[in-house]
C-alpha positions in Angstrom: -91.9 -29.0 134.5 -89.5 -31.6 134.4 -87.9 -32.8 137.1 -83.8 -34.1 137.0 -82.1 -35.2 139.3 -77.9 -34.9 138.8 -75.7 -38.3 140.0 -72.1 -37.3 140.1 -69.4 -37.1 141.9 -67.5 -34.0 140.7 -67.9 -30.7 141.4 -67.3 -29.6 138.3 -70.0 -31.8 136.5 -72.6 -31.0 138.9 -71.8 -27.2 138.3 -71.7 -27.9 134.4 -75.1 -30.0 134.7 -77.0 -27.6 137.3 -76.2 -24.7 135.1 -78.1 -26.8 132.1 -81.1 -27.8 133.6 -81.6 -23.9 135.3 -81.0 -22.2 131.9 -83.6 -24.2 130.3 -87.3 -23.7 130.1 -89.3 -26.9 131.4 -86.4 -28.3 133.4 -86.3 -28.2 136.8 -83.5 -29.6 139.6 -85.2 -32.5 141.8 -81.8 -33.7 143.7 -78.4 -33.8 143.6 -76.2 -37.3 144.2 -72.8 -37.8 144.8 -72.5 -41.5 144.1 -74.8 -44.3 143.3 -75.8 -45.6 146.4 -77.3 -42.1 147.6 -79.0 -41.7 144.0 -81.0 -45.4 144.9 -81.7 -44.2 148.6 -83.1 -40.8 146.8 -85.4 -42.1 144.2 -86.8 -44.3 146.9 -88.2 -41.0 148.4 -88.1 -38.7 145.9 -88.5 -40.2 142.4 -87.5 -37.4 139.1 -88.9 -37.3 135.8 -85.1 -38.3 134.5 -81.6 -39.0 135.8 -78.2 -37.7 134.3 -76.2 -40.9 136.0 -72.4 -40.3 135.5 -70.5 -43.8 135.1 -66.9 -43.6 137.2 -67.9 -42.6 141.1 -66.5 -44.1 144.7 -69.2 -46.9 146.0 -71.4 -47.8 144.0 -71.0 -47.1 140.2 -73.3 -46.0 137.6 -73.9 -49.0 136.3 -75.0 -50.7 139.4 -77.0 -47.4 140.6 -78.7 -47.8 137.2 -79.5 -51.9 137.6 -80.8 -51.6 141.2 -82.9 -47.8 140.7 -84.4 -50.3 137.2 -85.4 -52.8 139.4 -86.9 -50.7 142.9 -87.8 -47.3 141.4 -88.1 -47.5 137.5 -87.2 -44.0 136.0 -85.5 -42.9 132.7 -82.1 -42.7 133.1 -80.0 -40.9 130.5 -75.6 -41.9 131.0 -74.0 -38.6 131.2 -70.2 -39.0 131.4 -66.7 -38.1 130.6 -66.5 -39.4 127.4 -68.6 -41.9 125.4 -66.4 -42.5 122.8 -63.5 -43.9 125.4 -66.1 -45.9 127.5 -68.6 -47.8 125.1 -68.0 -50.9 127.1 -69.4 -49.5 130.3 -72.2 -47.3 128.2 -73.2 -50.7 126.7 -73.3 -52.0 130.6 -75.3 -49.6 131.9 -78.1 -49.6 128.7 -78.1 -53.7 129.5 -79.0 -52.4 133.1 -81.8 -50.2 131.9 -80.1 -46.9 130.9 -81.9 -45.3 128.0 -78.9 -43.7 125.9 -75.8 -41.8 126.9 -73.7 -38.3 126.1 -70.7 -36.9 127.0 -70.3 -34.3 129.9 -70.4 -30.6 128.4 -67.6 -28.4 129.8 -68.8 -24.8 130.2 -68.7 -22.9 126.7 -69.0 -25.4 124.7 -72.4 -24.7 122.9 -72.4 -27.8 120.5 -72.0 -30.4 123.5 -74.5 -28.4 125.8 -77.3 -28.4 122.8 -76.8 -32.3 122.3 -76.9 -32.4 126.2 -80.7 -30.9 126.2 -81.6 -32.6 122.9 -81.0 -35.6 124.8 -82.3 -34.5 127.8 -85.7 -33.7 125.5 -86.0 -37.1 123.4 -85.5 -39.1 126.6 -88.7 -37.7 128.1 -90.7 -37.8 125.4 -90.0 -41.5 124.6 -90.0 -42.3 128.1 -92.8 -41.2 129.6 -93.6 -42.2 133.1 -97.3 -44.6 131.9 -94.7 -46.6 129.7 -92.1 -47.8 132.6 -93.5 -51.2 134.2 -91.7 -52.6 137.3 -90.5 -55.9 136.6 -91.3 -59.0 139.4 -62.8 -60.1 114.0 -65.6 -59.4 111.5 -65.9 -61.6 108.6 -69.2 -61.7 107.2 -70.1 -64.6 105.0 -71.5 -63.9 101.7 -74.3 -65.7 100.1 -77.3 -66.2 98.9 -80.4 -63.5 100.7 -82.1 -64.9 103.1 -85.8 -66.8 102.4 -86.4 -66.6 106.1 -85.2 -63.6 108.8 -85.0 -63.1 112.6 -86.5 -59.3 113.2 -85.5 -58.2 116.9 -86.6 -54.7 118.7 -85.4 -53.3 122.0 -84.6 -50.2 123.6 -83.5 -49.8 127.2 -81.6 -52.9 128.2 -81.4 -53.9 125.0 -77.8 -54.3 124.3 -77.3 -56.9 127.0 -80.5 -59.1 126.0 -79.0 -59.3 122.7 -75.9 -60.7 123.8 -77.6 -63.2 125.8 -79.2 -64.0 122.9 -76.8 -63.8 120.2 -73.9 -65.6 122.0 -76.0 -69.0 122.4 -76.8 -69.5 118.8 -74.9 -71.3 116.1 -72.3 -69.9 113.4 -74.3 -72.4 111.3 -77.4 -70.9 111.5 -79.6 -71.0 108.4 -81.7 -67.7 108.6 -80.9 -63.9 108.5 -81.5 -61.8 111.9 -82.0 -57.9 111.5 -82.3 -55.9 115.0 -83.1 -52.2 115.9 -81.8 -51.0 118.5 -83.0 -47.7 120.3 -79.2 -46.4 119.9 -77.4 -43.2 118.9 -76.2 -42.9 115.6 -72.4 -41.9 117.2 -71.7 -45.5 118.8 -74.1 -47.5 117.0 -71.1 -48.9 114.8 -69.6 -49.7 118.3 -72.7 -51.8 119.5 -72.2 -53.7 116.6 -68.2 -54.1 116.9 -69.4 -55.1 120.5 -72.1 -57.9 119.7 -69.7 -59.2 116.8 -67.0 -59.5 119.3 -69.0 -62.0 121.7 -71.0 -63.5 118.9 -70.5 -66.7 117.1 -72.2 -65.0 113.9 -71.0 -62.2 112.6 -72.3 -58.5 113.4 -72.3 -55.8 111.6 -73.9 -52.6 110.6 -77.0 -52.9 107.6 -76.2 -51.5 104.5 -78.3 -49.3 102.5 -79.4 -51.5 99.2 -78.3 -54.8 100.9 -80.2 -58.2 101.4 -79.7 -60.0 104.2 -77.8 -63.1 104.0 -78.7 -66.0 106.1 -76.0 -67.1 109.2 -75.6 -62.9 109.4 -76.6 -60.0 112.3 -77.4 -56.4 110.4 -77.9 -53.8 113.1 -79.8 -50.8 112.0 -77.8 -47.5 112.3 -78.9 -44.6 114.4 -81.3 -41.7 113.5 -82.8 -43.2 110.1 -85.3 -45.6 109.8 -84.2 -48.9 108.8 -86.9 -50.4 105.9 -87.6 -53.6 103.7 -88.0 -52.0 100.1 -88.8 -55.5 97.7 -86.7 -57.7 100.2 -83.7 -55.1 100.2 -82.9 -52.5 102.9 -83.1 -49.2 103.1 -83.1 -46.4 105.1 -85.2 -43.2 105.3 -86.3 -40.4 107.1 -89.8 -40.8 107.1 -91.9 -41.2 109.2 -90.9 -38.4 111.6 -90.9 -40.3 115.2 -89.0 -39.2 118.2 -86.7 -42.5 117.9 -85.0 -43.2 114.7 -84.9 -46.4 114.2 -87.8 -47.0 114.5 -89.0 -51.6 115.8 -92.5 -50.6 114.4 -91.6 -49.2 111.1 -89.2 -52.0 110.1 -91.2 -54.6 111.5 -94.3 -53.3 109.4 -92.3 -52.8 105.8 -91.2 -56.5 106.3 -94.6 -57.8 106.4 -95.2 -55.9 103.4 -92.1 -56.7 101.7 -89.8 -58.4 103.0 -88.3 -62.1 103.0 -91.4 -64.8 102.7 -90.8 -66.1 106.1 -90.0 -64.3 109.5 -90.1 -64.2 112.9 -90.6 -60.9 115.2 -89.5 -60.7 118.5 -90.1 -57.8 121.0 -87.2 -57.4 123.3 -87.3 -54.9 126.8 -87.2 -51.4 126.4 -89.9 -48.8 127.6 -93.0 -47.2 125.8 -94.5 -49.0 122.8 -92.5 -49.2 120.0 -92.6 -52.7 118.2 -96.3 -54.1 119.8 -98.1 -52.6 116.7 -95.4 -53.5 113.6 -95.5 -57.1 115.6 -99.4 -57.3 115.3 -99.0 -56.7 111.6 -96.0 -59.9 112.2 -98.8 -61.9 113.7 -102.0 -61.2 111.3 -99.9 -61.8 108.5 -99.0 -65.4 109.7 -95.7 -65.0 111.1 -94.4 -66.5 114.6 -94.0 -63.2 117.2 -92.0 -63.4 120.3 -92.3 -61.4 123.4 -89.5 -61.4 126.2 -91.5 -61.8 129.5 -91.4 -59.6 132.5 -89.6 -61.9 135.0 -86.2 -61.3 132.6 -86.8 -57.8 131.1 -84.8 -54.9 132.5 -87.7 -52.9 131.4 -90.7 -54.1 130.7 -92.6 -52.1 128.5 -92.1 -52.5 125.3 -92.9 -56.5 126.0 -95.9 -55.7 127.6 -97.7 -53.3 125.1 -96.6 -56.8 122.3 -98.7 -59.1 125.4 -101.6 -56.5 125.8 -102.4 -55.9 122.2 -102.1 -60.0 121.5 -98.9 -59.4 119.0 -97.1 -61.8 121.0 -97.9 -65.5 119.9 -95.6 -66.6 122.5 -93.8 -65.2 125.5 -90.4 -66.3 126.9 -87.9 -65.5 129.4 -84.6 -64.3 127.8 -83.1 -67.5 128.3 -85.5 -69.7 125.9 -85.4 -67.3 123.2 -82.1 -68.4 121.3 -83.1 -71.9 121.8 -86.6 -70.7 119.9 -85.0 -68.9 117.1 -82.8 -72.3 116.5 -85.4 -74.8 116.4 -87.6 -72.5 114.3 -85.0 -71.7 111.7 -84.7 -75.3 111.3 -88.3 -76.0 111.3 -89.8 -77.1 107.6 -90.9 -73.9 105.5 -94.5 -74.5 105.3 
């Protein structure tokens, strides 16, 4: 049975929300909250399987219930509010603070909203299962040339923020390619990109099916298709069938296999495994592998399985990574 516990401050909602979770089989009601500050006193006590954390509430906001409940009392936390779609900003926040994805608030009768509503529910549990959270202590896209050498980034929760940090330090001169996957829905993922090209001195933009990556250019893989190396192009596909889509391990894998002759894989935070074994392939083929470390992760899961199975060649705090990624992509190609 799994346990939810509802964090919002309107009637309604709650009502909406509590009507879910008791009309479907496996789910059952651990709390209610009414603002952020009582949701972190609660999981303190009484940790769930999964939160539906609403954004907009008096006190402490979602966002900040999400950052603190991350760093005390890790627990998958899936956004539930208002509107997606008219507050990607804030979503984006609260995934930088450790939220896992995000939905809009059903009303009652609407099927179609309700279904995504439990779909979500259901994918958030299976890819965050409790063994895999770890406390932590104006687009204008250049045209050239493909890339020889490519940056190959994964994360999940907390992911959009660490790219930022990352992404905003480095140069609009840089000489290599960078392709990330991002754990992400495929209804905003064009907004996470409009959102890291925004704040970033390269351009960012959504990968193209057929396309090579060009060097001094970000590609974000789209949501709900794998993202793929084919013969140094990208593709997408459907195979295989995981319970995220894209997925780190399967385009970190087809890129040892085929893609450009010189890369480097980095592991960003996010929970379960995803990424540690495609950047053990990174590593046995000769490539450098990068693993964020605990101290900076918002989750630190994903990192960890990269340390524990030796994928990592080195591990860095968030802060050191852009510098890395410089100084390699103007290292000599051996």
């Amino acid at each position: 049975m799994m346990r939810i516990a509802i964090v919002n401050d309107s009637p309604v909602a709650v009502a909406m929300l509590r009507d879910v979770v008791e009309g479907e089989e496996g789910f059952a009601e651990a709390w209610v909250a009414v603002d952020g500050a009582e949701a972190v006193e609660k999981c303190r006590t009484d940790l769930p399987d999964i939160i539906l954390m609403d954004l907009f509430m008096p006190g402490l906001g979602g966002v900040e219930a999400t950052r603190q409940i991350m760093r005390e009392t890790p627990c998958p936390i899936l956004v539930v509010t208002g509107s997606v779609d008219v507050n990607v900003s804030t979503v984006f926040e609260a995934m930088g603070a450790g939220a896992i994805d995000a939905v809009s608030t059903p009303s009652f009768g609407a099927a179609e909203a309700r279904r995504i509503l439990v779909e979500k529910i259901r994918s958030v549990a299976t890819i965050a299962t409790p063994s895999s959270i770890h406390r932590r202590h104006p687009l204008a896209a250049r045209r050239g040339r493909a890339a020889d050498s490519c940056v190959l980034i994964g994360a999940s929760a907390g992911g959009p923020a660490a790219l930022m940090t990352i992404l905003e330090q480095l140069p609009a001169s840089l000489p290599v390619a960078i392709v990330i996957v991002q754990h992400i829905d495929e209804r905003f993922d064009s907004e996470l990109a409009s959102w890291l090209d925004a704040r970033s001195p390269l351009p960012v933009r959504l990968a193209e099916d057929g396309e090579e990556p060009v060097a001094g250019e970000v590609l974000v893989a789209k949501g709900g298709r794998h993202l793929i190396f084919s013969y140094h192009r990208l593709r997408y596909t459907d195979t295989p069938d995981l319970s995220y889509q894209p997925s780190v391990d399967v385009l970190f894998e087809s890129a040892a296999a085929h893609g450009p002759s010189r890369l480097l894989g980095i592991i960003l935070t996010g929970m379960g495994r995803d990424g540690a074994r495609g950047l053990k392939r990174l590593a046995t083929s000769g490539h450098l592998t990068i693993a964020q470390d605990e101290a900076t992760a918002a989750i630190y899961g994903m990192p960890r399985a990269a340390a524990e199975n030796g994928a990592a060649r080195e591990i860095l705090p968030l802060d050191r990574i852009a510098s890395r990624i410089e100084a390699w992509s103007n290292s000599p190609i051996p």
